[in-house]
C-alpha positions as CSV (number, residue, x, y, z in Angstrom):
1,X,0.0,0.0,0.0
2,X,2.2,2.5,1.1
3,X,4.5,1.7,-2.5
4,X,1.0,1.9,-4.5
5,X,0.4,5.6,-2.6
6,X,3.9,6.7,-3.4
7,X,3.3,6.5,-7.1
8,X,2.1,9.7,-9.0
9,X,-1.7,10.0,-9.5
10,X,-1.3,9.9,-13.1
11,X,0.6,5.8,-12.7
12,X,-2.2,5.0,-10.9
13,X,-4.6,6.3,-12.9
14,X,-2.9,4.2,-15.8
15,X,-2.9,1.3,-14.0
16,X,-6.3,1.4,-12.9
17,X,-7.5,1.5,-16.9
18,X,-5.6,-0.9,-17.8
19,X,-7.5,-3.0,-14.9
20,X,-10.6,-1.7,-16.7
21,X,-9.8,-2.4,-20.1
22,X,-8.6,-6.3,-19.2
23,X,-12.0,-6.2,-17.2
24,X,-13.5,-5.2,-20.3
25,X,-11.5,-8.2,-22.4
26,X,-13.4,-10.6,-19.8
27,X,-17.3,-9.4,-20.4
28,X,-18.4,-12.4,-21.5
29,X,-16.0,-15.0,-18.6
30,X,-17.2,-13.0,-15.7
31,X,-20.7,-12.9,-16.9
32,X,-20.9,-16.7,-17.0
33,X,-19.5,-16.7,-13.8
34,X,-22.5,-14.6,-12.3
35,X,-24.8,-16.7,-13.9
36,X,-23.6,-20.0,-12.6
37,X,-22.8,-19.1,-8.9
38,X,-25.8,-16.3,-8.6
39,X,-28.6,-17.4,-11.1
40,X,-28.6,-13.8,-12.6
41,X,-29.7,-13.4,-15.9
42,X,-26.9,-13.4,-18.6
43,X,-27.9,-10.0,-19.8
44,X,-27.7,-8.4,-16.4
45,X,-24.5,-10.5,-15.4
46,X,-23.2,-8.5,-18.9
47,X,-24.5,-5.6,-17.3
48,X,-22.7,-6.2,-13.8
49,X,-19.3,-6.7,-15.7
50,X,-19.4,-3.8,-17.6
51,X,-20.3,-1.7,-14.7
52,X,-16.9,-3.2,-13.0
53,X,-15.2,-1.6,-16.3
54,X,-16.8,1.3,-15.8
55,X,-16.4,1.9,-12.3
56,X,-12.5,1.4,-12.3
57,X,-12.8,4.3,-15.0
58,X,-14.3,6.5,-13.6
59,X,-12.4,5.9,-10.1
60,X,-9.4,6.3,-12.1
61,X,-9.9,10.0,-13.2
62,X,-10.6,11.1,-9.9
63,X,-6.6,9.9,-8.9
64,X,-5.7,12.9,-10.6
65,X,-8.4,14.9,-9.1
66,X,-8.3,14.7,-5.6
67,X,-8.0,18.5,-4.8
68,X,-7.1,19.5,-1.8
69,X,-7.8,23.3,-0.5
70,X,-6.0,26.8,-0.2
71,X,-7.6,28.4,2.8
72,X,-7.5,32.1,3.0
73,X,-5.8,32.8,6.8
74,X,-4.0,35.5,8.7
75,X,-0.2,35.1,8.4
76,X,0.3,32.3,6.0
77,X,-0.8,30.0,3.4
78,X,-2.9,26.9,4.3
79,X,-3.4,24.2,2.1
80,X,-5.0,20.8,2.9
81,X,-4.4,17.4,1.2
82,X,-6.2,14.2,1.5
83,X,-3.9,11.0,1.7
84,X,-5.3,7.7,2.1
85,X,-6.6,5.7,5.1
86,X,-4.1,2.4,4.7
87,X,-5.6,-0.8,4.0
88,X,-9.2,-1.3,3.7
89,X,-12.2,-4.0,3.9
90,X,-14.7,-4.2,1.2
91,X,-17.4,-6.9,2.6
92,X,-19.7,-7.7,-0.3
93,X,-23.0,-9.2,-0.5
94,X,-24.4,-12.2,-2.9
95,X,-27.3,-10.3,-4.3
96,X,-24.8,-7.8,-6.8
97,X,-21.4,-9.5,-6.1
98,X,-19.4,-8.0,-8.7
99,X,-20.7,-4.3,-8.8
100,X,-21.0,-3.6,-5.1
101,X,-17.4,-5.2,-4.9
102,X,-16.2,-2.5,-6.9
103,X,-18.4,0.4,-5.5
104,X,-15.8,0.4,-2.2
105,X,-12.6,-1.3,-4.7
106,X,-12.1,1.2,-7.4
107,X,-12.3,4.3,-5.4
108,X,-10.5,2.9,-2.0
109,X,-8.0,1.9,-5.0
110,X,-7.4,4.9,-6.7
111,X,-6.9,7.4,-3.6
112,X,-3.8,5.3,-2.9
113,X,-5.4,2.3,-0.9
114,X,-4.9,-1.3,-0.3
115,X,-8.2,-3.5,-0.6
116,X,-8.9,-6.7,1.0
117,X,-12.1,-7.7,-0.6
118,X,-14.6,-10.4,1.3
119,X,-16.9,-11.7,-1.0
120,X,-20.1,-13.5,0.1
121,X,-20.1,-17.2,1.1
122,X,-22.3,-18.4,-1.9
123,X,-20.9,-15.8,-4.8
124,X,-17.3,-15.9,-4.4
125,X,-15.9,-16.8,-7.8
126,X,-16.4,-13.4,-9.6
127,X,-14.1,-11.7,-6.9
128,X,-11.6,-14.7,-7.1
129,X,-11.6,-14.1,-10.8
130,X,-11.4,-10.3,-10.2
131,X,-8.2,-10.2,-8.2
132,X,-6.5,-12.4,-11.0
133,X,-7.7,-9.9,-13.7
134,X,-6.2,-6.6,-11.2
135,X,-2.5,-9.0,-11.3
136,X,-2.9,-9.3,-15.0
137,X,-3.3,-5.9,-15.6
138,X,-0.1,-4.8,-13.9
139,X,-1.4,-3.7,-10.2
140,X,1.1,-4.7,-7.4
141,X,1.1,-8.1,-6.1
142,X,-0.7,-8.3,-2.8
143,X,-2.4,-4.6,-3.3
144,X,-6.2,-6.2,-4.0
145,X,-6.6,-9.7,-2.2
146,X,-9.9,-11.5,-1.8
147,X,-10.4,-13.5,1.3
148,X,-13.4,-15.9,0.9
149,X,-14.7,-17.6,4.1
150,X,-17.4,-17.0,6.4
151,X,-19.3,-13.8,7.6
152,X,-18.4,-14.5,11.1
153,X,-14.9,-15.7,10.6
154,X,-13.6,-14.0,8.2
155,X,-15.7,-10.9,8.2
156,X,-15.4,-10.4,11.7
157,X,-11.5,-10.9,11.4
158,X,-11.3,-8.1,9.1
159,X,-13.6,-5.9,11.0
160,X,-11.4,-6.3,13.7
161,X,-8.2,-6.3,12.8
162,X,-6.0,-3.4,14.0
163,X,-4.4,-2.9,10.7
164,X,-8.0,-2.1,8.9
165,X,-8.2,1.5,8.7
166,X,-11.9,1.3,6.6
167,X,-14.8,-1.1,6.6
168,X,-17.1,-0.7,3.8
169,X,-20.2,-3.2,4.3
170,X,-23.3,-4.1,2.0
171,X,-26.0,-6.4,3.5
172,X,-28.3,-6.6,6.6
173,X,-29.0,-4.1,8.8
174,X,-28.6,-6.4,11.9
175,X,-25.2,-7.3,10.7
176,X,-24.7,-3.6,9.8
177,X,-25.2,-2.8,13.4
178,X,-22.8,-5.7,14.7
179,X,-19.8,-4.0,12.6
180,X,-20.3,-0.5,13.3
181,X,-20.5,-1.5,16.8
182,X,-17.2,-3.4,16.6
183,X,-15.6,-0.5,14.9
184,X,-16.2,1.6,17.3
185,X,-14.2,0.1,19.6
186,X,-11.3,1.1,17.3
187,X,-12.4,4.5,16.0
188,X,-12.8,2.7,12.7
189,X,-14.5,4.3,9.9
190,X,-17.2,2.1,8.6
191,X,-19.4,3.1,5.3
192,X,-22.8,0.7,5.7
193,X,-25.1,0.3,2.7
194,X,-28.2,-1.6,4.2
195,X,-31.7,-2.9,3.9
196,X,-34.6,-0.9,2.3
197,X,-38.1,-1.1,1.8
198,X,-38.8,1.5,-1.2
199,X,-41.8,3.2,-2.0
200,X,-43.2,3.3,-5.7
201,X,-45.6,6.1,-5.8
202,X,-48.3,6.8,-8.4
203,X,-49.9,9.7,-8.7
204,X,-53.5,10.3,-10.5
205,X,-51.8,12.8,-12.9
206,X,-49.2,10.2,-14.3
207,X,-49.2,8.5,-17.4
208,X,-50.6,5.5,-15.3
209,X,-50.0,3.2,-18.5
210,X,-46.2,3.9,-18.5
211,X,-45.9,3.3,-14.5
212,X,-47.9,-0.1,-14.6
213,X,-45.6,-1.0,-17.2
214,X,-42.3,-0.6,-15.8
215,X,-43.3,-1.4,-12.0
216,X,-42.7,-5.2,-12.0
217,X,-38.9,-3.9,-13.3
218,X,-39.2,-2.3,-10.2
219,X,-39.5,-5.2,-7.9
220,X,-38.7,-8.4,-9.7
221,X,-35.0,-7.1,-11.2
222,X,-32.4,-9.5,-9.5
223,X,-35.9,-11.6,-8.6
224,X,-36.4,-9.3,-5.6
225,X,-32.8,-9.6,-4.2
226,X,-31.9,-5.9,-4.6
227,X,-32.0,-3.1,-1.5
228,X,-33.6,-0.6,-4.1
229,X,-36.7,-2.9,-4.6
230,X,-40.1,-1.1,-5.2
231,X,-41.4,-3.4,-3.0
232,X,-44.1,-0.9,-1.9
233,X,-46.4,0.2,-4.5
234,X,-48.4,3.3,-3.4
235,X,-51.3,4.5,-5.5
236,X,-54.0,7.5,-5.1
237,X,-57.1,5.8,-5.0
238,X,-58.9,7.3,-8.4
239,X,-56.6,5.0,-10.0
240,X,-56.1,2.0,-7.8
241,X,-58.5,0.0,-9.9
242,X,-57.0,1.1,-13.4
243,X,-53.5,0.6,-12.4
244,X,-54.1,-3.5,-11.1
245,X,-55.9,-4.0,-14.4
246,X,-52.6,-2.8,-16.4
247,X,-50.0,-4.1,-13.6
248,X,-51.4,-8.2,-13.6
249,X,-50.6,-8.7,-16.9
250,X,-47.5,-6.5,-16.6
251,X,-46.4,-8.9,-14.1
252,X,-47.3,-12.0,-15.3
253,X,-46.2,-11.5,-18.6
254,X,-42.7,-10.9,-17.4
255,X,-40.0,-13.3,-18.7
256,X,-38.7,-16.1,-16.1
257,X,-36.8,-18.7,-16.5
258,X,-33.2,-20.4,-17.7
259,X,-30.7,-17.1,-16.8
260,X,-28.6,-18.7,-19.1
261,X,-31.0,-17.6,-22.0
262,X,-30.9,-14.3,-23.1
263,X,-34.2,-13.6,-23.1
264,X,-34.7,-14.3,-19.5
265,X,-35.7,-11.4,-17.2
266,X,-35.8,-13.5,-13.6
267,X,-34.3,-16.5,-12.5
268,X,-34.3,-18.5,-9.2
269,X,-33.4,-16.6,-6.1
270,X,-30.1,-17.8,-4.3
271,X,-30.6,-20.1,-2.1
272,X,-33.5,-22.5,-0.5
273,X,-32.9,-20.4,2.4
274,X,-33.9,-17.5,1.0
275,X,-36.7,-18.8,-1.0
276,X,-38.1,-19.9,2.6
277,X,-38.0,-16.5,3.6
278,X,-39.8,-15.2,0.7
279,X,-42.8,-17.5,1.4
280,X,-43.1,-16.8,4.8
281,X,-44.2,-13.1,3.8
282,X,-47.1,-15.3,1.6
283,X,-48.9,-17.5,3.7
284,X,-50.2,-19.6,1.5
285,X,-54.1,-18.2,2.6
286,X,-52.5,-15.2,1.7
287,X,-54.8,-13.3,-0.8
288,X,-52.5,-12.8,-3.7
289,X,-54.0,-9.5,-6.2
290,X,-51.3,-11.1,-8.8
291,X,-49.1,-14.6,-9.0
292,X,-47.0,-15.3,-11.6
293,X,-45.8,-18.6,-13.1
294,X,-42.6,-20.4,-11.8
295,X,-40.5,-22.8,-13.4
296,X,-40.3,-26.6,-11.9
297,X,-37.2,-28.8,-11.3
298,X,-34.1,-27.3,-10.7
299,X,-34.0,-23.9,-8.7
300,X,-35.1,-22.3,-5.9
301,X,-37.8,-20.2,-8.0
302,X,-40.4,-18.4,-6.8
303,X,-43.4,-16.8,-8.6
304,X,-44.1,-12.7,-8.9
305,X,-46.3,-12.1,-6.5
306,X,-48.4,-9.1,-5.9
307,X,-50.1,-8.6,-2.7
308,X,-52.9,-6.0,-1.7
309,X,-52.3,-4.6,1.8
310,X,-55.0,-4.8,3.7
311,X,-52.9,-1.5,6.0
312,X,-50.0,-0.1,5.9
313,X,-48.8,-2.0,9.5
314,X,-48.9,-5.1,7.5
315,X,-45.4,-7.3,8.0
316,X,-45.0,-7.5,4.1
317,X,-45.4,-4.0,4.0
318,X,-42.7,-2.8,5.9
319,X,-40.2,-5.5,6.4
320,X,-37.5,-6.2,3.6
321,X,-38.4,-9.3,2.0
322,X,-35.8,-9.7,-0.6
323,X,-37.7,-11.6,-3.3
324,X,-40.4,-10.9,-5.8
325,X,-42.9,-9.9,-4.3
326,X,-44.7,-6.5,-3.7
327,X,-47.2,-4.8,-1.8
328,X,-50.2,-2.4,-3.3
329,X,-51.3,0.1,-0.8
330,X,-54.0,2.8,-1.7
331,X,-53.2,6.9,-0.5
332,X,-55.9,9.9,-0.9
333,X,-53.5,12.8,-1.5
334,X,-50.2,13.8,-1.6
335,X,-49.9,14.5,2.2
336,X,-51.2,10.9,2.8
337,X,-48.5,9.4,0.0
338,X,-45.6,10.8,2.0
339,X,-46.6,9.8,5.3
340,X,-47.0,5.9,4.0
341,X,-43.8,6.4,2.2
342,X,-42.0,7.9,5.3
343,X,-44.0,4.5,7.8
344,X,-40.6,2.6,7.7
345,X,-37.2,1.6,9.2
346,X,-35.7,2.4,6.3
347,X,-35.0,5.1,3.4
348,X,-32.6,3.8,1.0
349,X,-34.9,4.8,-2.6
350,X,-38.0,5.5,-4.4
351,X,-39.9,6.4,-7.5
352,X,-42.6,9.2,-7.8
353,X,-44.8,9.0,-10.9
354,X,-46.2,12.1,-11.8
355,X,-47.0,15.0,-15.0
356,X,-47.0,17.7,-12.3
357,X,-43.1,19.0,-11.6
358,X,-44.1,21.1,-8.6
359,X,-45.4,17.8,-7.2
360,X,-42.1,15.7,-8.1
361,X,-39.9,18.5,-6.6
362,X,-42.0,18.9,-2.9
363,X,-42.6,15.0,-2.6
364,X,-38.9,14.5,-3.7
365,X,-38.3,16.4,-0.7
366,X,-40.6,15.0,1.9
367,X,-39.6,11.7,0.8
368,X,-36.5,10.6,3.5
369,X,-34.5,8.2,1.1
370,X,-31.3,8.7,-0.5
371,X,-32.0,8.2,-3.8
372,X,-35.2,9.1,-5.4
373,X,-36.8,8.7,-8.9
374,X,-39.5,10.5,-11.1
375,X,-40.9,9.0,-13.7
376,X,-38.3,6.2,-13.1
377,X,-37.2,3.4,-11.2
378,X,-33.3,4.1,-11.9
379,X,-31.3,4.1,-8.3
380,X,-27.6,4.0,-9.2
381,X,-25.4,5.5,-11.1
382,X,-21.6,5.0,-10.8
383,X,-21.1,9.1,-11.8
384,X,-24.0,10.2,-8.7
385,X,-23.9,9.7,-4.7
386,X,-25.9,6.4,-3.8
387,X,-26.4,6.1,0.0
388,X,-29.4,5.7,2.5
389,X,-31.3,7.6,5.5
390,X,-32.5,6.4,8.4
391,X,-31.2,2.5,9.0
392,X,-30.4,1.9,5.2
393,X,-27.2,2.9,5.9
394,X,-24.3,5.1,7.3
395,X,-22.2,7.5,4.2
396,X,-22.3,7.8,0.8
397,X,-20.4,5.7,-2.3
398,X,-19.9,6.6,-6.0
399,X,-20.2,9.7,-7.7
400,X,-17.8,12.5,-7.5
401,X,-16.6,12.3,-3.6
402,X,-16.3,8.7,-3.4
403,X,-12.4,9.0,-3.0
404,X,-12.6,11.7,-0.2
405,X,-14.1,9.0,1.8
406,X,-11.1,6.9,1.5
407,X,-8.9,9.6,2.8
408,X,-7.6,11.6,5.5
409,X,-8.0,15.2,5.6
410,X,-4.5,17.1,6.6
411,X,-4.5,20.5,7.3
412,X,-1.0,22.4,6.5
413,X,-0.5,25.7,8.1
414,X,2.9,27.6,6.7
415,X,3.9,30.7,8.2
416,X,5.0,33.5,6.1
417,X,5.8,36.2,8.3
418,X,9.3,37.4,8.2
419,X,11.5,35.6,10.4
């Protein structure tokens, strides 16, 4: 690390696209890779890979970018600089192994970082295959390692390990809770990125055609497994009725099946575990609005599911459930459709479906999540701060800053009064 921080920005800006380009040579290897150990759809695990490219890109121009400041002061000139934190731990999750990796890996990287990278139990290949990739490409030997193993062996060794300067942590909020709680013991900086339970909310005013049609995108991308998940689906009641007609065959007409074919939209969640946690959100005397087909055999599938809510207290309607399934609750007015979006734990995104731009702006704002939409279901862009409030997580990663938070700030005071 301290070899890799010593080189000029511009070196490690040239190593760090060169990473990206052999990335890039390695679409097609790593996407197969996401398909066999996660079950993700080949043209999302494309998606995934590319976005590992462009990540390291885009980290990569900030190297020579990271500014410090010239503070006007009495007596002298102060500058500040920000140099990097040491060695940091990137703990990943299963549900978007390879991008989430690189959301605390390219950044930590390119503000002069060391990275050891802990992938998930059940998707570890990808990361494996990663590290190889980042010694092919020219990156010091030893500077980006990947330590598979167990959350609570080798997760917790990282988290407490004196020589980890930065945890970065995607999953759970219990587990979320557990690390920030053991860094604390070390005054260790932690970034958290946790659970959510997004609203999707549909306003009368909104092209309600275009909103039925891209809400099960919303909630069944990744088949459920994503922290961003419209899982909540909010609509003014002068077009409850008119929206469930369009949204059931929206739903059920939505590809699932082999991930390994390209036309494919959903596959099989992860594990049988977590299918078992998905059905015990759906009781099976659970009145399901919508229920879409699921394959047989081999799998852990699960069908779309669309519940109606009969309040907004109901468990399915404010708990994460991580699969596909989503819950319709009606609102009367704006003022109601914010306070149902604000009845959670968490605040990690949202979309707001309206014509009226006065209305995006104020609900936008009333809204307490990270990341909102309108007229959209997008969350994440590599180029724009993604984060949550409340107990979707602590800090923020990509966009612009995302180096600053894998520095120190020093403050340099130099004297120039006449000695």
């Amino acid at each position: 690390q301290r070899g890799w921080a010593a080189l000029a920005p511009a070196d490690r800006a040239r190593l760090l696209r060169r990473f990206a380009a052999v990335v890039d040579g390695h679409i097609e290897e790593l996407a197969a890779l996401e398909v066999r150990e996660a079950g993700h759809p080949i043209g999302n695990a494309r998606w995934e890979a590319g976005n590992v490219r462009d990540l390291l890109d885009y980290a990569a121009g900030g190297a020579e970018r990271l500014n410090g400041a010239q503070i006007p002061v009495a007596g002298g000139l102060n500058v500040t600089f920000h140099e990097p934190l040491g060695v940091v731990a990137v703990i990943a999750p299963w549900n978007f192994p390879m991008p989430i990796a690189a959301w605390g890996t390219a950044p930590a990287l390119a503000a002069g970082n060391a990275v050891v990278l802990k992938p998930a139990e059940t998707t570890p290949l990808t990361a494996l295959r990663l590290a190889e990739l980042a010694l092919e490409a020219g990156l010091p030997e030893g500077l980006f390692q990947v330590l598979p193993g167990a959350g609570p062996v080798a997760g917790a060794a990282l988290v407490e390990h004196p020589g980890v300067a930065k945890v970065v942590f995607t999953g759970s909020t219990a587990v979320g809770k557990a690390i920030m709680a053991t860094c604390a013991a070390g005054v260790k900086r932690v970034t958290l990125e946790l659970g959510g339970k997004s609203p999707n909310i549909v306003f009368a005013d909104a092209d309600i055609e275009r909103a039925a049609a891209a809400a099960p995108g919303s909630f069944l991308d990744n088949t459920g497994q994503d922290c961003c998940a419209r899982s909540r689906i909010l609509v003014q009641r002068g077009v409850y009725d008119r929206f469930m007609e369009l949204l059931a065959p929206a739903v059920t007409s939505f590809a699932v099946g082999d991930p390994a074919d390209p036309a494919t939209a959903m596959g099989p969640l992860i594990s049988a575990a977590q299918r078992e946690r998905v059905r015990s959100y759906v009781p099976e005397d659970a009145p399901a609005a919508i229920r879409g087909e699921a394959p047989e055999g081999k799998g852990f599938w699960y069908p779309a599911t669309v519940l109606e809510a009969t309040g907004p207290g109901d468990r399915a309607a404010v708990e994460e459930i991580f699969g596909p399934v989503a819950v319709v609750l009606p609102f009367e007015d704006e003022a109601d459709a914010v306070r149902l979006a604000n009845a959670t734990d968490y605040g990690l995104s949202g979309s707001i479906w309206t014509r009226d731009v006065g209305r995006a702006v104020r609900v936008s704002r009333a809204v307490a999540a990270g990341n909102l939409s309108v007229n959209s279901h997008s969350s994440v862009r590599y180029a724009t701060p993604f984060g949550g409030y409340k107990q979707s997580g602590l800090g923020r990663e990509l966009g612009p800053d995302a180096l600053t938070a894998f520095t120190e700030t020093k403050n340099v005071f130099i004297s120039t009064e006449e000695q």
